[in-house]
C-alpha positions as CSV (number, residue, x, y, z in Angstrom):
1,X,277.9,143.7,85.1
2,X,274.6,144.7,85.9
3,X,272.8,141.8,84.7
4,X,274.9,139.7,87.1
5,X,273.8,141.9,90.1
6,X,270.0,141.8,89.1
7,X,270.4,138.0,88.6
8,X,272.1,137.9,92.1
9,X,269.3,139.7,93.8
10,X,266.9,137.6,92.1
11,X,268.6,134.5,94.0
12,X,269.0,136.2,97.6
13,X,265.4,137.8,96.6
14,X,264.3,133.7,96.4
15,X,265.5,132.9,99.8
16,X,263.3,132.2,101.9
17,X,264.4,129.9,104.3
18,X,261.5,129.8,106.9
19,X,260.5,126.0,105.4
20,X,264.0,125.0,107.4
21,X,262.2,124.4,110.7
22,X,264.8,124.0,113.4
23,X,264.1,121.3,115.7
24,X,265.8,123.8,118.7
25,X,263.1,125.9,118.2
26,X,261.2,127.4,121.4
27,X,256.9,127.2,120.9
28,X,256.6,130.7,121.1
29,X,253.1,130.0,122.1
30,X,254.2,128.2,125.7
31,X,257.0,130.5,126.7
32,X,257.1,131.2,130.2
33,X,255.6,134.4,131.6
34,X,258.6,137.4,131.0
35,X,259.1,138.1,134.7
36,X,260.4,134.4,134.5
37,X,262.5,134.8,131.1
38,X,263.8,137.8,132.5
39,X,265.1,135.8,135.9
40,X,267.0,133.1,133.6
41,X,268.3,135.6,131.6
42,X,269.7,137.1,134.7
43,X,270.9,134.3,136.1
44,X,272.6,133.2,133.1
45,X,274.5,136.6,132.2
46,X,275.8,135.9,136.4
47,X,277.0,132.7,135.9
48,X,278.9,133.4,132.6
49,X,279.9,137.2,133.9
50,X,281.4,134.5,136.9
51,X,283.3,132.0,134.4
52,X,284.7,135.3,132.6
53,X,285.7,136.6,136.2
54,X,287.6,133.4,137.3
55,X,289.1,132.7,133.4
56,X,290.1,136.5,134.4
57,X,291.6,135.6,137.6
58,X,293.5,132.8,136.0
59,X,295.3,135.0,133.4
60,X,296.2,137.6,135.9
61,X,297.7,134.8,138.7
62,X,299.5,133.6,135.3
63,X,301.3,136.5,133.9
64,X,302.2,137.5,137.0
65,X,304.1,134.5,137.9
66,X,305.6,134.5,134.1
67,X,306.6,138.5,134.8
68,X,310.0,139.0,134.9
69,X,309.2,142.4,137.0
């Protein structure tokens, strides 16, 4: 049993999967300045906190015309 676990961390040990360059990558070297990262960022938790809000809305205007009450 142990030899299988040192052989097992000899193969997640080995890796290293850093050669896998993703094409979706950002250059980390032309990134916008972080005031404007920060703005984007913001912007995009608003629109998705909106989309949750109105999915939200939806389920509540559907169970309550589904409620027996």
């Amino acid at each position: 049993m142990h030899a299988v676990v040192m052989e097992t961390d000899k193969l997640n040990a080995n890796l290293d999967i850093f050669w896998l360059k993703d094409e979706a990558m950002v250059d980390l070297e032309n990134l916008s300045a972080p005031e404007i990262l920060a703005q984007e960022i913001t912007e995009n938790l608003e629109a998705a906190l909106e989309q949750f809000r109105s999915v939200s809305d939806e389920i509540g205007d559907a169970n309550q015309t589904t409620d027996p009450k």
